[in-house]
Structures are given as structure tokens and as C-alpha cells.
C-alpha positions as CSV (number, residue, x, y, z in Angstrom):
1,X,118.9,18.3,75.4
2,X,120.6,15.2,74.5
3,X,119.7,12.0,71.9
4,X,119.7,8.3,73.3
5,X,123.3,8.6,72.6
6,X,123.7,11.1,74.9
7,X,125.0,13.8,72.5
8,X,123.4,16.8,72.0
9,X,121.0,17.5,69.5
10,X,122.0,18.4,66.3
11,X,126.0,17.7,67.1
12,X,126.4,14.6,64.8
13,X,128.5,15.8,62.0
14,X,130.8,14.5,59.2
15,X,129.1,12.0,57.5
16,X,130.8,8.6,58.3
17,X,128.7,6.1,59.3
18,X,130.5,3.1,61.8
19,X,130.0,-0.5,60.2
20,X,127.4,-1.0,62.7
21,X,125.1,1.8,61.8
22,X,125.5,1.0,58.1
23,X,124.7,-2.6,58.3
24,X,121.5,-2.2,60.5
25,X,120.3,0.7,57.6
26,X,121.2,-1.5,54.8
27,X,118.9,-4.3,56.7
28,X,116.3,-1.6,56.9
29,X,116.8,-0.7,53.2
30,X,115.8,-4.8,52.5
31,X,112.9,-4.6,54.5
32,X,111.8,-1.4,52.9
33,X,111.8,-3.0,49.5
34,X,110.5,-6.0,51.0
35,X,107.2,-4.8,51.6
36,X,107.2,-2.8,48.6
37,X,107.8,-5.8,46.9
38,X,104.8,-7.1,48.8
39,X,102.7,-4.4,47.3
40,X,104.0,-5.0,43.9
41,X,102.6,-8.4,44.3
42,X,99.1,-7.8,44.6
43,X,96.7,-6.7,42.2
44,X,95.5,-3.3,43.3
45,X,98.9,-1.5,44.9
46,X,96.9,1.5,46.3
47,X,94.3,-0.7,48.8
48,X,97.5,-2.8,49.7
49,X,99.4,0.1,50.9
50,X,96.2,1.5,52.8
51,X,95.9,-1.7,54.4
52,X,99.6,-2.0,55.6
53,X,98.9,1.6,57.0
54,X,95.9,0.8,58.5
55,X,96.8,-2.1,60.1
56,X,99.6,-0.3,61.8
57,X,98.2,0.0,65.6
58,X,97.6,-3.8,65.9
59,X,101.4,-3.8,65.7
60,X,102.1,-0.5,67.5
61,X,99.6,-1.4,70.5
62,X,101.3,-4.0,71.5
63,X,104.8,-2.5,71.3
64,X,103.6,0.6,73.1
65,X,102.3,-2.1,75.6
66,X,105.8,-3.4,76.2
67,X,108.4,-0.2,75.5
68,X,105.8,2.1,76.9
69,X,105.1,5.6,75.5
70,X,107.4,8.2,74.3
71,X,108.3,10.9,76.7
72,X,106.0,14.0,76.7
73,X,109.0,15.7,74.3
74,X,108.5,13.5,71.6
75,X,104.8,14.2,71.5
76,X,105.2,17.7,69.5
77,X,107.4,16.1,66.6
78,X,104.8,13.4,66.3
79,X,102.0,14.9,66.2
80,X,103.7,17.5,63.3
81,X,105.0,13.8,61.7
82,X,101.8,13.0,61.2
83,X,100.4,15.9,60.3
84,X,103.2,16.3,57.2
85,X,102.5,12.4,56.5
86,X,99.0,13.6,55.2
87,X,99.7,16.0,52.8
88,X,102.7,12.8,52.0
89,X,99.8,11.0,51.4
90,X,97.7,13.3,49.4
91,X,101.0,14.3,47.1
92,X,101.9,10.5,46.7
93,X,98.4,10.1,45.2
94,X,98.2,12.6,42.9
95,X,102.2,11.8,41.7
96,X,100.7,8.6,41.1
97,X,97.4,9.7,39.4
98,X,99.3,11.7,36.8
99,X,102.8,9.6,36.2
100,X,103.4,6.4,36.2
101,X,105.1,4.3,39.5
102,X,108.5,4.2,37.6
103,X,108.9,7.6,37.0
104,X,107.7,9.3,39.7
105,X,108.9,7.0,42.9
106,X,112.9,7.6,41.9
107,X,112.6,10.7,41.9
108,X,111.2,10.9,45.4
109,X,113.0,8.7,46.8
110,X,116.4,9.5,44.8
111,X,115.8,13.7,45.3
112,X,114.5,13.4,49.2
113,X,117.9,13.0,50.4
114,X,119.3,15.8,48.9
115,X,116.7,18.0,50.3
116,X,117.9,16.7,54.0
117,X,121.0,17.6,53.6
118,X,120.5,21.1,52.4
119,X,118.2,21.5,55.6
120,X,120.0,19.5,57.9
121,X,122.6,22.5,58.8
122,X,119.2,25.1,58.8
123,X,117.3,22.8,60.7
124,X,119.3,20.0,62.7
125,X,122.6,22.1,63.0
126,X,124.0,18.7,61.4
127,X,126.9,19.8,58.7
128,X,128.3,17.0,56.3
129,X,132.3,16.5,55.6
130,X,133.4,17.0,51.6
131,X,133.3,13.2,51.6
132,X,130.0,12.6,53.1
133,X,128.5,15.6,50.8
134,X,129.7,13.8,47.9
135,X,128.2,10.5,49.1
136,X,124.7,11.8,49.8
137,X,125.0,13.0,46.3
138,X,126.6,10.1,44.6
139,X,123.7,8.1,46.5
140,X,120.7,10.2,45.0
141,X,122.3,9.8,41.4
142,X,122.2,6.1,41.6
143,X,118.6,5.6,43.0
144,X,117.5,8.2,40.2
145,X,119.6,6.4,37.5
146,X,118.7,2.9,38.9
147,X,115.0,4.1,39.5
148,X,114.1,5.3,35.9
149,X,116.0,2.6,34.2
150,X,112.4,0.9,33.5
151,X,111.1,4.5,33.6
152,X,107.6,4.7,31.0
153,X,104.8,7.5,30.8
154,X,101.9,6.5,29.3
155,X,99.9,10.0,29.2
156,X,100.5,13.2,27.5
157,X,103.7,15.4,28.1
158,X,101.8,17.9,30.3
159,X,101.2,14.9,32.5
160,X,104.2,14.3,32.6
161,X,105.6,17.6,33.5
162,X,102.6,17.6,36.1
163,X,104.1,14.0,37.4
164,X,107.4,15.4,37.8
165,X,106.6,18.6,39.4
166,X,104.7,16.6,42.2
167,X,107.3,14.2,42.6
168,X,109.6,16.9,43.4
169,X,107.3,18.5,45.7
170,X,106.9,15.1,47.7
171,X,110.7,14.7,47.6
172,X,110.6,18.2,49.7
173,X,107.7,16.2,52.0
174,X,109.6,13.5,52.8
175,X,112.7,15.2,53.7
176,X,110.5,17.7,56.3
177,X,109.3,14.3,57.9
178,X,112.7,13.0,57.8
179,X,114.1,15.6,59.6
180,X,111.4,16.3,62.1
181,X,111.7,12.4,63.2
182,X,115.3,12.7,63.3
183,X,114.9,15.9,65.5
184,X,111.6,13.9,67.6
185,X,113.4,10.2,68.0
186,X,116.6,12.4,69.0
187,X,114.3,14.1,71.6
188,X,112.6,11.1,72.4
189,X,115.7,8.5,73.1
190,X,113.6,5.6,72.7
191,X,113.4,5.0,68.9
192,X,111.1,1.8,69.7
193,X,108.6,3.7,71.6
194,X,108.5,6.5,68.9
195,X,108.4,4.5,66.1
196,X,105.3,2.5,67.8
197,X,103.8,5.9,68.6
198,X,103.5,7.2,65.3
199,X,102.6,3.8,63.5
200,X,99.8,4.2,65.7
201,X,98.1,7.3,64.1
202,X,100.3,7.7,60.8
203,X,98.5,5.4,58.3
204,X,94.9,5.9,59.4
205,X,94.6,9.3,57.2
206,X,95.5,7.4,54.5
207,X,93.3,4.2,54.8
208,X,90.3,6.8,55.0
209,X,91.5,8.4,51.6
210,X,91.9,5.2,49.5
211,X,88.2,4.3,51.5
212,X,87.1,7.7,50.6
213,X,88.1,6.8,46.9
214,X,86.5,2.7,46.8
215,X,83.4,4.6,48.6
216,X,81.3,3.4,45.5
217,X,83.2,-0.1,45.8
218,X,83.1,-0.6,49.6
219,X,82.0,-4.0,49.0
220,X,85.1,-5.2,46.5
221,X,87.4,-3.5,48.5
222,X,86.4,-5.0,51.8
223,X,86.4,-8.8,49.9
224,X,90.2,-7.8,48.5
225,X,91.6,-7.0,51.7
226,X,90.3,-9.7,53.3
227,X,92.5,-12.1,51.0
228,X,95.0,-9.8,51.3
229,X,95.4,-9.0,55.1
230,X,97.9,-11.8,56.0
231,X,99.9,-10.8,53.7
232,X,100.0,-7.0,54.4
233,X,100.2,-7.8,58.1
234,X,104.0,-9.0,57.0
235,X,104.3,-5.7,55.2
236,X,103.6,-4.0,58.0
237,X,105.6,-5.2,60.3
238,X,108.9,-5.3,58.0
239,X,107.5,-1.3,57.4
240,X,107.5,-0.5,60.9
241,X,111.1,-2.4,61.4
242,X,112.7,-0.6,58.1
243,X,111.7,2.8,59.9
244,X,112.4,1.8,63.5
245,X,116.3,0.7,62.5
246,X,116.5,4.1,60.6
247,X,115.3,6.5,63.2
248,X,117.4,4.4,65.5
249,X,120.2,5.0,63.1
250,X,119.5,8.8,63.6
251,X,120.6,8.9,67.2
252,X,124.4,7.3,66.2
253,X,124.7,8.8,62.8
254,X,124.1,12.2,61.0
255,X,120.3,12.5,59.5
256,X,120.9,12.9,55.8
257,X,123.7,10.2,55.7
258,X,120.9,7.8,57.0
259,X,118.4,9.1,54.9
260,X,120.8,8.7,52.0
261,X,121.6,5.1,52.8
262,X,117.8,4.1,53.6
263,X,117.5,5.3,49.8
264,X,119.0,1.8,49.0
265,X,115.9,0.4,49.1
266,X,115.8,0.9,45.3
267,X,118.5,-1.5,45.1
268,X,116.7,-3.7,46.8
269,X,113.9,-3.4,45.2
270,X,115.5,-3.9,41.7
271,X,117.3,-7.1,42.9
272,X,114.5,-8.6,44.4
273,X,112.6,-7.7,41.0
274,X,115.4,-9.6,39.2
275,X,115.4,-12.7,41.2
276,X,111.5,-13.4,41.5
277,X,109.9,-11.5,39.2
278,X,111.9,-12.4,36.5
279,X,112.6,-8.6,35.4
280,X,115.5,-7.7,33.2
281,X,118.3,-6.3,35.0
282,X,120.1,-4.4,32.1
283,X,122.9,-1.9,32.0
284,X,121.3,1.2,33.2
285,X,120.5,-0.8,36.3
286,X,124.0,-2.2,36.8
287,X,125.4,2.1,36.2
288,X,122.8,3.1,39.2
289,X,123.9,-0.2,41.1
290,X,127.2,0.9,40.9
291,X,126.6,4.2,41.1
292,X,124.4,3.9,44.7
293,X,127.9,1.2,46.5
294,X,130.1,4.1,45.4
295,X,128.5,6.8,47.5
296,X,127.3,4.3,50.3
297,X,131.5,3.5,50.6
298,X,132.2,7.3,50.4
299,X,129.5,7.9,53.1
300,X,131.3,5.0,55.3
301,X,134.9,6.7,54.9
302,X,133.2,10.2,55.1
């Protein structure tokens, strides 16, 4: 079988990423900390990201409407995308419920990466040069270091250890749903239709969790998300765009040097904290900063 660029599956290796590639995942990475910048913004994070979810198919319809639908191969890899997007969902919660946001998201984000490119040669048949090893790597170590530079815990140690152990664990998640896109967009060959397909079922589950949650609150909730829907429409769109350019990216580029560079969000994230919100950059941010250009320039050259 072959991807949209008309290579077989599984037979991008190296780790070098053309200019191209890297500059549409770098624009991806923005709009990833874009919206969760948008979430940042409001007052109650956890109903803003269920709405952004929810409000996924009034985006994907349409798209759907215009692309048209995946082809019956892709069908198998979304279905098991969404599937693995639950128990996402259900580990994001609980990493959430136990640690605080600054802890727990680096080290998701920062160790998911890793985990890709340890199964991308199982899994993808997808091997990585010296070079591009070394950036993947370089990579995670910046979004962790940059990440936990504002790092707090306000509960006990065993929370703590709790909040780290499922962060880990979601880090594992994420890399299975990385890789099972990579392998379904691949199969696919039309990354607009795919990403469309599984914005279409993917954030439901969650919306009824949160719902499930606010079920003795129905009322505040509804009155919150009605203030708050414009806004989260915007997240969603720049959500479905950030993952559309990087399953995209997937088809010219090997998986875990994608998922490493989509990791830059963090970056983003950080700078768009220091500009608006008035947050203290600091040196441990400048280290990760610096830390996360090195191994996006070694996964360029890799």
C-alpha cells in the first residue's frame, strides 16, 4: 500500500524533515498553543476543552461535505483512534485531578515523542538516523525543561507520584494514537478527509464525561458555554488545522520526527504566555527554549 506520497508505508526513514514540512509543523505547533491559550483564558479549562471537542462535527460536516469521506482503509485506524482517544481522555482527567496543569502536561507532551520513536521501527517500520535520534531526544528534554519551569504541586507527595505515574501512562496514550494516525492518514492519502472524519466522533466521548461530571450543574454549565462558544468555535478550528498539518506532515516526513516537532507547542505556548499574559519568562524557560531549536535544527539536518 502506499501514502499520499506515493511511498510505501512505513518506508520514511532518517529523520530530516525538508523546510517545507518543518515550516507547516511549526505553523501547526502555533495553532496548537493557540487554542490552548484559548483555554487558558477562560475560567473553567475543563468545560472549554469539552466544548472545543464537542463542537468538532459542525466543523468536520462541512469539510467531509467538500473533501468527501475517507476511503474504506482509513475506517479501521479511526475507529481504533477514537477508541484510544477515550481512555486519552479518561487519563488526561485523572492526571489532572491528582497534579497540577504544570506538572503533569510536560511531561505528556515532552515524553510522548520519545515513546513514538521507540515504536515507530516495531510498529511503522520507520527507523531514525543518529542525528534524527538525537533530535527527537534533544526535543523532549526542552519541552520537559521548558514545561516544568513554572512546575508547582499543591497536594501531598503521594499525589504527586500518583500525578506523575499517570502522566507517563498518557504520554504512552498519546504516542499509540500518534502512530495509529500516522499509519491511518498514511493508508488514507487524504489527510483533510481523515482529519474531518475523526473530528467528527473524537471529542463527543469527552463532552459526555465533563457533562457526566457538571450533571448536578447542568444549568451553570449550559449558561458558561453559551458565553463561551464563539470563542471555542476558534479553538476548534485552529485544533482541527494544528492536527490536519501534522498528519499531513506524516505522509512527507517520518512519524516521530513530526511528533517531536508538533511538541513545540510548548514553545508556543510559553511565548504567547509572555507576551499577553504578562508571565515571567525566566532562565529555565530560555535553557528549554534553547534546548527545543537545538533538536528541531538537528531533526532538519537529520
Amino acid at each position: 500500500m502506499a501514502d499520499a506520497a506515493g511511498l510505501p508505508l512505513g518506508a520514511l526513514n532518517g529523520g530530516a524533515l525538508s523546510g517545507g514540512v518543518l515550516a507547516a509543523v511549526l505553523c501547526g505547533a502555533a495553532l496548537h498553543a493557540s487554542w490552548n491559550a484559548l483555554i487558558k483564558s477562560g475560567t473553567d479549562q475543563s468545560l472549554d476543552t469539552a466544548l472545543i471537542h464537542a463542537l468538532g462535527p459542525l466543523i468536520a460536516l462541512p469539510l467531509l461535505a467538500w473533501v468527501g469521506w475517507p476511503p474504506a482503509a482509513a475506517w479501521p485506524y479511526i475507529g481504533l483512534s477514537t477508541l484510544i482517544h477515550i481512555g486519552y481522555y479518561l487519563a488526561l482527567a485523572s492526571a489532572y485531578r491528582h497534579g497540577d496543569l504544570g506538572l503533569t502536561y510536560p511531561l505528556m507532551r515532552g515524553g510522548a515523542p520519545l515513546l513514538v520513536a521507540l515504536g515507530g521501527g516495531l510498529w511503522i517500520g520507520e527507523s531514525l538516523s543518529v542525528v534524527g535520534w538525537a533530535g527527537v531526544v534533544t526535543v523532549s528534554a526542552g519541552v520537559v525543561l521548558l514545561g516544568l519551569a513554572r512546575a508547582g504541586h499543591t497536594g501531598s507527595e503521594a499525589q504527586r507520584r500518583k500525578a506523575v505515574r499517570v502522566a507517563l501512562c498518557n504520554a504512552a496514550i498519546i504516542a499509540l494514537y500518534t502512530v495509529v494516525d500516522g499509519l491511518g492518514v498514511r493508508a488514507s492519502g487524504q489527510p483533510l478527509a481523515y482529519v474531518a472524519a475523526l473530528f467528527l466522533f473524537d471529542g463527543l466521548p469527552y463532552f459526555a464525561l465533563v457533562m457526566w461530571q457538571r450533571r448536578a450543574r447542568l444549568a451553570e454549565a449550559r449558561r458558561y458555554m453559551g458565553r463561551r462558544w464563539p470563542v471555542a468555535a476558534l479553538g476548534t478550528a485552529a485544533s482541527l488545522g494544528s492536527y490536519g498539518i501534522a498528519l499531513w506532515a506524516m505522509t512527507r516526513a517520518p512519524v516521530a520526527a513530526v511528533a517531536a516537532v508538533r511538541e513545540t507547542s510548548v514553545l508556543f505556548a510559553a511565548l504567547i504566555g509572555t507576551w499577553l499574559l504578562r508571565e515571567p519568562f525566566g532562565w529555565q524557560r530560555a535553557a528549554g527554549t534553547v534546548v527545543i531549536v537545538a533538536g528541531v535544527m538537528a531533526l532538519r539536518l537529520g
